[in-house]
C-alpha positions as CSV (number, residue, x, y, z in Angstrom):
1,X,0.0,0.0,0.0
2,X,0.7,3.5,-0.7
3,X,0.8,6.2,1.2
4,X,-0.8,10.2,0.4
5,X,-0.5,13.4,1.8
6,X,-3.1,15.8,1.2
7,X,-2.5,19.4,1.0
8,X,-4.8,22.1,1.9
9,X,-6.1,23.2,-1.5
10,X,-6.8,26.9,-1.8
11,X,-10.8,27.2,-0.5
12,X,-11.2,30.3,-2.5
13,X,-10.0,33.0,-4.4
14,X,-6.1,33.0,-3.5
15,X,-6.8,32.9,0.3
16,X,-3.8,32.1,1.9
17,X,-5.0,29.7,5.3
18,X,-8.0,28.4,6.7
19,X,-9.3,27.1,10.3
20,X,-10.2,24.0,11.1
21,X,-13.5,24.1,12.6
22,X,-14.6,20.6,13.1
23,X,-13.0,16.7,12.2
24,X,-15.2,14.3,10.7
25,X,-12.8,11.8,11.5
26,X,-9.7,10.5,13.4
27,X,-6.6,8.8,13.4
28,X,-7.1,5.0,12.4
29,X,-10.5,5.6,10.6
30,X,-11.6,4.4,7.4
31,X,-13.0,6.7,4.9
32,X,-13.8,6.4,1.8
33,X,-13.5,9.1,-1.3
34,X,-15.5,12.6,-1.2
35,X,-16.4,11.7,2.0
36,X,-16.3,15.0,4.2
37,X,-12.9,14.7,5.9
38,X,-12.8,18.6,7.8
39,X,-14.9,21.5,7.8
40,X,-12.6,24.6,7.2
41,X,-13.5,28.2,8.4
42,X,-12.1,30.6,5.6
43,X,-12.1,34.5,5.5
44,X,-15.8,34.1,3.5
45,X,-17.7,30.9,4.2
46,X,-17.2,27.6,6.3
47,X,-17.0,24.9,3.9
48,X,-16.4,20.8,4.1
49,X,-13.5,19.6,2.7
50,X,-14.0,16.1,1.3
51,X,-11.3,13.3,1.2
52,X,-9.1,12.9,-1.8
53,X,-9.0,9.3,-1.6
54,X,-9.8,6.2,0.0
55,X,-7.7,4.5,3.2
56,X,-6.5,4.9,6.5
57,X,-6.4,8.2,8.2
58,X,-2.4,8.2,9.7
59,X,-1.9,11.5,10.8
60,X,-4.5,14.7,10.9
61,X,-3.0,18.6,10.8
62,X,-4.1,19.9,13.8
63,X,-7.0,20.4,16.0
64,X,-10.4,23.0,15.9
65,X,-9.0,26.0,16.4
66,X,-5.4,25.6,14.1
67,X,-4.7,27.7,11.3
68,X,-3.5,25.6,8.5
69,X,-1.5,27.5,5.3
70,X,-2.4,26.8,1.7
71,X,-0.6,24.4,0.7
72,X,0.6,22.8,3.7
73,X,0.2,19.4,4.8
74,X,-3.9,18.9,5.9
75,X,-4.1,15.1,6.3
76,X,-2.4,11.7,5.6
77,X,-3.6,8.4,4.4
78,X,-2.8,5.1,3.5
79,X,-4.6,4.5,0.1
80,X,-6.4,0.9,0.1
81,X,-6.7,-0.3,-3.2
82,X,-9.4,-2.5,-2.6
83,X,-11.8,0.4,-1.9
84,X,-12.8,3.0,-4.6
85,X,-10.3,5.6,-5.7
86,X,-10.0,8.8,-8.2
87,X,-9.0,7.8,-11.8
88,X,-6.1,9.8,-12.8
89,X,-6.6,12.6,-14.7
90,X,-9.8,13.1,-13.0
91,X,-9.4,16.5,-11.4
92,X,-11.5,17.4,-8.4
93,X,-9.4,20.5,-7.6
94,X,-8.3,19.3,-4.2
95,X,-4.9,19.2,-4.5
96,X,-3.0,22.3,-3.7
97,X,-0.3,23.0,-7.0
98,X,1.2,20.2,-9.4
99,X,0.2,16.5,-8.7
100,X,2.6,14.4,-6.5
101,X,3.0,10.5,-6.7
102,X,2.4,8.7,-4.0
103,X,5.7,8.4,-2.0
104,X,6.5,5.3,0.4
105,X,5.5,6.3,4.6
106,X,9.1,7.4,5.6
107,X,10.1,9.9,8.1
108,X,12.8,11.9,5.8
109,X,9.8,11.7,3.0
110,X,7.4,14.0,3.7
111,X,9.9,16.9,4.9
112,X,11.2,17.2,1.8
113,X,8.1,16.9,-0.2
114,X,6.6,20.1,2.5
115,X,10.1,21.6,1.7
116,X,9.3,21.4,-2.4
117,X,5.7,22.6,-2.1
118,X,6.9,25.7,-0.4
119,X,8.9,26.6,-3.3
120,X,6.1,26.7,-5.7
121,X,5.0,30.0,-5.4
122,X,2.5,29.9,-8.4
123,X,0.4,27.9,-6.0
124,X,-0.9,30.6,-4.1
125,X,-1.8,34.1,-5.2
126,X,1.3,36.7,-4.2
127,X,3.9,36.5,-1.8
128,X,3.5,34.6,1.0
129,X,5.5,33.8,4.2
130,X,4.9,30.3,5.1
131,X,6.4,27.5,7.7
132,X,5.3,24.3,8.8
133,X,4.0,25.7,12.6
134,X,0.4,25.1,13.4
135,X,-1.0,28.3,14.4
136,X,-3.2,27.8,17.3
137,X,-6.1,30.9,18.4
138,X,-8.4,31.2,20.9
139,X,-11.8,31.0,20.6
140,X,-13.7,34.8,21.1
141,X,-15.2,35.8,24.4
142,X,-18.4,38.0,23.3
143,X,-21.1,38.6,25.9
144,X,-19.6,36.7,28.5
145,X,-19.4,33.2,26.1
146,X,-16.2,32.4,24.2
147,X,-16.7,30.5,21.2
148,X,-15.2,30.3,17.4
149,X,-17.1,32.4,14.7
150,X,-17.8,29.4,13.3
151,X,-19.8,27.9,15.8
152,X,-21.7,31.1,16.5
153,X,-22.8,30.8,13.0
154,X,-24.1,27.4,13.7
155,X,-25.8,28.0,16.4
156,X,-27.9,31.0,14.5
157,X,-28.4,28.3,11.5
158,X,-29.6,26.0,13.6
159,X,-32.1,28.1,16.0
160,X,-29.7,27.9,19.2
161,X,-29.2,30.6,21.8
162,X,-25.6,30.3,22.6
163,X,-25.6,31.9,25.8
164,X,-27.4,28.9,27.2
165,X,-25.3,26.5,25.8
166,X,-23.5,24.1,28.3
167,X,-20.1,24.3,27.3
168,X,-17.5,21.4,27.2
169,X,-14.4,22.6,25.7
170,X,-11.2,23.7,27.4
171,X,-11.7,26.8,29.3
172,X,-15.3,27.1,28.8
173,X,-14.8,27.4,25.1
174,X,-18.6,26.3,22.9
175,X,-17.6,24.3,21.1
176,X,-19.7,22.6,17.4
177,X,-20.7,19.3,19.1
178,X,-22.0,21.4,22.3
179,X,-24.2,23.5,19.8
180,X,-25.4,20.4,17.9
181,X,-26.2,18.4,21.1
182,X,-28.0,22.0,22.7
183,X,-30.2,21.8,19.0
184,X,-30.6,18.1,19.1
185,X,-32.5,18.3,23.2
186,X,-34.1,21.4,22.3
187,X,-32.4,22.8,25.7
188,X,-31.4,26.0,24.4
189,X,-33.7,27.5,21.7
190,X,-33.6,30.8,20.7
191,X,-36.2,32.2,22.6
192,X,-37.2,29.6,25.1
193,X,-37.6,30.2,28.7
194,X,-34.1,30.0,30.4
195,X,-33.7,26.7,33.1
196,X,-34.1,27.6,36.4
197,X,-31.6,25.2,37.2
198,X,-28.9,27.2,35.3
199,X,-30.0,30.3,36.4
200,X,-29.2,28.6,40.1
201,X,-26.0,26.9,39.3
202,X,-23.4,28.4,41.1
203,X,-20.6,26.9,39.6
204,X,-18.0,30.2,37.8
205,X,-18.5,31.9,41.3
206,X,-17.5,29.0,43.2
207,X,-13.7,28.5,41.6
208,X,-12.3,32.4,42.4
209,X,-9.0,31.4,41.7
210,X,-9.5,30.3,38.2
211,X,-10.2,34.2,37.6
212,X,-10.8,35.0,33.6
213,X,-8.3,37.4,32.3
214,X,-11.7,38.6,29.8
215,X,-14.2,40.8,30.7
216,X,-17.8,39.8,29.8
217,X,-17.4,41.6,26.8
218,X,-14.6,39.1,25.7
219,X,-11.8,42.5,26.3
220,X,-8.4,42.1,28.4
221,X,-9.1,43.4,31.5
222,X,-6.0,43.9,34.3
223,X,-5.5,40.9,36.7
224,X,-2.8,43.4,38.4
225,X,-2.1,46.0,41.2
226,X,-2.1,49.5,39.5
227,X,1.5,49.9,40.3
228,X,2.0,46.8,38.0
229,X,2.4,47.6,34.3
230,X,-0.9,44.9,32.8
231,X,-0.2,43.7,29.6
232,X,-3.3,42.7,27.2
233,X,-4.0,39.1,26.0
234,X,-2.9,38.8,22.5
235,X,-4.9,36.4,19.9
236,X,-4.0,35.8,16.8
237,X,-6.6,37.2,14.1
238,X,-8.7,34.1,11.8
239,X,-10.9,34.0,9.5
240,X,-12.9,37.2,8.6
241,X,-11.2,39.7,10.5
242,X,-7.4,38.0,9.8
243,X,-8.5,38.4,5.8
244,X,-9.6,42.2,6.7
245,X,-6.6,42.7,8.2
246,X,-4.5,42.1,5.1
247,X,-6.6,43.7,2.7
248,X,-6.8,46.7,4.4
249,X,-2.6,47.0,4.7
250,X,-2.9,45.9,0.7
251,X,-5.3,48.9,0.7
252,X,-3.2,51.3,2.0
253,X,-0.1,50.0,0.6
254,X,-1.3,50.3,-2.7
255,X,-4.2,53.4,-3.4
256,X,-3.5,57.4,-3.6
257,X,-7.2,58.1,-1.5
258,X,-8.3,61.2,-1.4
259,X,-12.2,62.3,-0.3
260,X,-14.4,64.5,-0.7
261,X,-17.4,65.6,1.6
262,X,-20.6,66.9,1.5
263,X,-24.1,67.3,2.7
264,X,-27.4,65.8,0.8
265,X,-30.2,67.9,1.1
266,X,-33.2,65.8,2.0
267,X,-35.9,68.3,3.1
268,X,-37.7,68.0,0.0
269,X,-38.4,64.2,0.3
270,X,-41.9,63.2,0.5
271,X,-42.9,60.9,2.9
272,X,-41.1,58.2,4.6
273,X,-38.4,56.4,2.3
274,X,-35.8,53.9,1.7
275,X,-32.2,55.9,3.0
276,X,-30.7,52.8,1.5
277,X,-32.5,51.8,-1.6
278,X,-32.1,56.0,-2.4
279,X,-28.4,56.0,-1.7
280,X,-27.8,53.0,-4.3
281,X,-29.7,54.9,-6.4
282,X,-28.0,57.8,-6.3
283,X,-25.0,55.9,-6.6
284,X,-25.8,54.1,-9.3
285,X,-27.1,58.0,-11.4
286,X,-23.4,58.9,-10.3
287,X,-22.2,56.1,-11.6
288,X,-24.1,56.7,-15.4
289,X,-22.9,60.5,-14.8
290,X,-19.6,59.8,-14.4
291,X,-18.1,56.4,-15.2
292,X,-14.6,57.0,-14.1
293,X,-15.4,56.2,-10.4
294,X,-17.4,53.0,-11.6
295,X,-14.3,51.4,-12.7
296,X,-11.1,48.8,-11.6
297,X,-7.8,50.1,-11.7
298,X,-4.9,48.2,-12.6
299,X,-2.2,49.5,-10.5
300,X,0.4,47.3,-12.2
301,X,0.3,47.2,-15.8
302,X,-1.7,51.0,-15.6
303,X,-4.9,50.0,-17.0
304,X,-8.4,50.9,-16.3
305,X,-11.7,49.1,-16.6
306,X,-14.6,51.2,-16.9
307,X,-17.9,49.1,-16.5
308,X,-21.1,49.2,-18.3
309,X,-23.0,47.3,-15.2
310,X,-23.3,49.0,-11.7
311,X,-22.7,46.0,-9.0
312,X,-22.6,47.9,-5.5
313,X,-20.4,46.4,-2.6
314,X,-22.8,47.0,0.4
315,X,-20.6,46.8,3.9
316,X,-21.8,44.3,6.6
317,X,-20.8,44.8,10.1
318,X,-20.5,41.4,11.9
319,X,-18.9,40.6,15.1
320,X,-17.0,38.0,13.4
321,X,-15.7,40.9,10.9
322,X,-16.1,42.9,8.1
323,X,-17.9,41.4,4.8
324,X,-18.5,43.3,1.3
325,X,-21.1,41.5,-0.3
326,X,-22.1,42.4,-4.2
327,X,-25.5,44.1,-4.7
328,X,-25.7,43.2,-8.4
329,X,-26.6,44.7,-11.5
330,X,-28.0,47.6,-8.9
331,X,-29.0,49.8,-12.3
332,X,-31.7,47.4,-12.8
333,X,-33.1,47.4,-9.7
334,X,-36.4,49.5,-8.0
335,X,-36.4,50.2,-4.6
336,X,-37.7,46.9,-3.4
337,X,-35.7,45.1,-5.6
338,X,-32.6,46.8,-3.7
339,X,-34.5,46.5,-0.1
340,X,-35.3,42.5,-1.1
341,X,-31.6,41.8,-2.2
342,X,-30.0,43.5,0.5
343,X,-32.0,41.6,2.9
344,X,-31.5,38.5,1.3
345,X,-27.3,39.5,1.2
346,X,-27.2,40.3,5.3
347,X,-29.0,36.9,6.0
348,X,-26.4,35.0,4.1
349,X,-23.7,37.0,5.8
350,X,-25.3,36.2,9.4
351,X,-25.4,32.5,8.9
352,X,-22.4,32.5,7.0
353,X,-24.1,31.0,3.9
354,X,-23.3,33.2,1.5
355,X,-21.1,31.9,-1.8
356,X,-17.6,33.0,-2.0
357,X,-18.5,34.6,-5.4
358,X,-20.7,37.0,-3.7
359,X,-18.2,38.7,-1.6
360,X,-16.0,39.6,-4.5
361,X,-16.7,41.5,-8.1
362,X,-18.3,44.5,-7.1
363,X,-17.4,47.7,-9.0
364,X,-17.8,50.6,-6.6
365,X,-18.7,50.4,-3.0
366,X,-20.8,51.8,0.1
367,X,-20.6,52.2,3.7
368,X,-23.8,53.4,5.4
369,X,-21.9,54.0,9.0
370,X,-24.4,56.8,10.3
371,X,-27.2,54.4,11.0
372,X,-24.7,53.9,14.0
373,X,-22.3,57.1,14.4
374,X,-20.2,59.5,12.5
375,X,-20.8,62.5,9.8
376,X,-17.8,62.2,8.1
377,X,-14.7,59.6,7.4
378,X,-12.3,59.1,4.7
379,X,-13.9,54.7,4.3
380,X,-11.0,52.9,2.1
381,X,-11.0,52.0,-1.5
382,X,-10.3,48.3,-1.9
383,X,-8.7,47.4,-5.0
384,X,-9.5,47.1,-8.1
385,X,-11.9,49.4,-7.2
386,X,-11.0,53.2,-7.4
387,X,-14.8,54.6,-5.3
388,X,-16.2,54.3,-2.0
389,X,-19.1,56.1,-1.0
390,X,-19.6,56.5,2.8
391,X,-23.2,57.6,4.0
392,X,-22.7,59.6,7.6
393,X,-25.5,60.1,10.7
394,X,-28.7,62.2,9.7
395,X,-28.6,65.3,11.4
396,X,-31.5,68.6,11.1
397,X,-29.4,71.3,10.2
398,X,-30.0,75.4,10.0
399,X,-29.7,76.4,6.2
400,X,-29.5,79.6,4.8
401,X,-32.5,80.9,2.3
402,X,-33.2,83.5,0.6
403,X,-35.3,85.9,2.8
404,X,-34.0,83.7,6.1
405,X,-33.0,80.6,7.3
406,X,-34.6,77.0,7.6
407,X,-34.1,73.6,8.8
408,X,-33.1,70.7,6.9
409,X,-32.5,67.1,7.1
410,X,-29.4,66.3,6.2
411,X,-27.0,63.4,5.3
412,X,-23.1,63.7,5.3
413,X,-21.8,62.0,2.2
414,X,-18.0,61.2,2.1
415,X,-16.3,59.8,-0.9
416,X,-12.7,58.3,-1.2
417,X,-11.4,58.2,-4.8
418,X,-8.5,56.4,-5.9
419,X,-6.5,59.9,-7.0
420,X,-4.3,57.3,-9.6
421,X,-7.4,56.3,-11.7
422,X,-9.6,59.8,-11.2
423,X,-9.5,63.7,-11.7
424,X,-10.5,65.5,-8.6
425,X,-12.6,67.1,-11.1
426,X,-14.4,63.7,-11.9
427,X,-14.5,62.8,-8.7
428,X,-16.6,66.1,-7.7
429,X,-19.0,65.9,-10.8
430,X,-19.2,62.4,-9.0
431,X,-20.8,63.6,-5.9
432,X,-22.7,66.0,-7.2
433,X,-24.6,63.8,-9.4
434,X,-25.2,61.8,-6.2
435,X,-26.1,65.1,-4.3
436,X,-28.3,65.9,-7.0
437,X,-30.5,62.5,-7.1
438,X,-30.6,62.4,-3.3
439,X,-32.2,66.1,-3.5
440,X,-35.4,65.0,-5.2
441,X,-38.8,64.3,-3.5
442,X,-39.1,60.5,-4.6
């Protein structure tokens, strides 16, 4: 028999690890091909990764929790011929850069095979920094239960209020099998009456000495006299907010931004509206006004893509992270197709259900921040796109008339322009067209 090591292939576009979430499997199992071997948390969904081939499981990367690279050793099996196996040449995409033959189960082996696949740098998408450590994190503390993202998103999916949850895993941590036993009993449903017998149980106050070092709102808090200099708890970053992290730095390493601000004038709506079905429509007459903002910008090879289509990236504030998913084809839509997509978008965000593809592709972007605080910010331009519009706090403000003075509603608009790929002079008939639609009574 033969042994195989399987790499973590490259769950989506170019991201560079994922989390393991859950093992379907141990050590010494059986299982057979495309059976669901993992279930990965990435910076956009948490998908199932299914097994290559099948045979023995001999060694697993990891536990829950462990950040594998792309590209690094996931699993490794012992192939059993008798059981059913991928032809070659058939293609699955599970296999992270060129295809390996199986190599006898040595110890020097598979150190120089991890030692080859780091050189192959067309396997992942830019420079990366890689090494062979396991990357453990801690699970978040938010509202007094720590817990992965991942799990939290299961128990939304599946109807389970995690606060009641009786955790098992080290530490207190939630962990996936907790969440599916709480959902299985119907102990802890979203909604339900909370058990007297927990509210009793005494059991956190009665260990003092196992103190948290987190405050119930899952922050470092000191565990130290004043006089003592406290240091915080440092956790490494995963999933969404890790991928936010290093687009952002991209961001900034890479875009001239420069914004913009002013005020839309709404005292001459009619009635109660849509703030965000009008704001994508105002982008999207912008957008038709001036198509230099609606564009990707090839920082690289100096090229420009102006688009015929307007697909708007719609922020999503999570407290697992940032998300940008693609309104699309917004120049088609009526209000309530915008209010029925969006909705649709922000459930598939909340249960983490929403496809890869949506997260990526849109041409020009908005971040309505005033619905919680803020007039004015200078939002960053992801690349390739070269426009964000950011929508600040509604405020009634004194105007100046002729013959006196009045007062308005108003909204703060603020938009960041990618000074490489626009005029300042497009960029201001920009918001003006914006201005101008957001002006009118309906």
């Amino acid at each position: 028999m033969s042994n195989k090591t399987f790499l973590l292939p490259d769950l989506g576009e170019g991201l560079p690890d994922a989390t393991i979430v859950e093992w379907y499997v141990k050590v010494g199992d059986t299982i057979r091909l495309d059976d669901n071997l993992v279930s990965m948390e990435t910076a956009k969904a948490v998908v199932d990764v299914p097994s290559p081939v099948s045979g023995k499981v001999l060694k697993l990367a990891g536990g829950p929790g462990d950040v594998i690279v792309t590209g690094k050793m996931l699993a490794e099996f012992e192939i059993d011929p008798n059981l059913p196996q991928r032809a070659e040449g058939q293609d699955t995409g599970h296999h992270h850069g060129g295809h390996e033959a199986a190599t006898p189960a040595k110890a020097p082996e598979p150190e120089t095979k991890t030692e080859t696949v780091r050189e192959d740098s067309g396997t992942v998408v830019g420079a990366m920094q890689s090494s062979d450590a396991v990357r453990t994190e801690a699970a978040v503390a938010v509202g007094g239960v720590k817990a992965m993202p991942a799990v939290r998103a299961q128990a939304r999916k599946l109807g389970v209020d995690i606060t009641r949850v009786r955790p098992t895993g080290a530490d207190g941590v939630v962990t996936m099998d907790d969440v599916k036993r709480a959902a299985a009993d119907g102990s802890a449903k979203i909604g339900a009456a909370t058990p007297v017998a927990r509210a009793a149980a005494p059991a956190p106050a009665a260990a003092p000495a196992a103190r948290s070092t987190l405050s119930q709102s899952g922050k470092p808090m000191r565990t130290q006299p004043p006089g003592v200099t406290a240091t915080g708890q440092p956790e490494q970053l995963k999933g969404v907010r890790r991928n936010m992290a290093r687009v952002m730095a991209d961001a900034h390493s890479k875009v001239v931004p420069t914004t913009l601000v002013d005020d839309a004038d709404l005292h001459a709506w009619i009635g109660k509206q849509d703030i965000t079905a009008r704001l994508v429509r105002a982008i999207v007459t912008a957008c038709k006004t001036v198509p230099a903002l609606n564009a990707w910008f090839d920082g690289d090879n100096l090229t420009r893509t102006l688009h015929p289509h307007v697909d708007v990236g719609i922020a999503v504030d999570t407290d697992d992270g940032l998300f940008v998913p693609a309104l699309r084809n917004a120049d088609m839509l009526d209000g309530a197709g915008v209010r029925t997509a969006i909705q649709r978008l922000r459930a598939q965000v909340e249960d983490r259900s929403i496809p890869p593809g949506e997260l990526s592709g849109y041409t020009i972007s908005l971040s309505n921040f005033g619905m919680f605080a803020g007039r004015y910010a200078t939002p960053v331009v992801v690349p390739p796109c070269v426009a964000i519009v950011g929508a600040g706090k509604l405020s009634h403000d004194v105007v100046a008339v002729i013959g006196g003075i009045e007062v308005h509603r108003r909204m703060p608009i603020s938009l960041t322009f990618d000074h490489r790929a626009c005029t300042g002079g497009e960029a201001a008939r920009f918001l003006k067209a914006l201005l101008d639609d957001m002006s009118l009574p309906n």
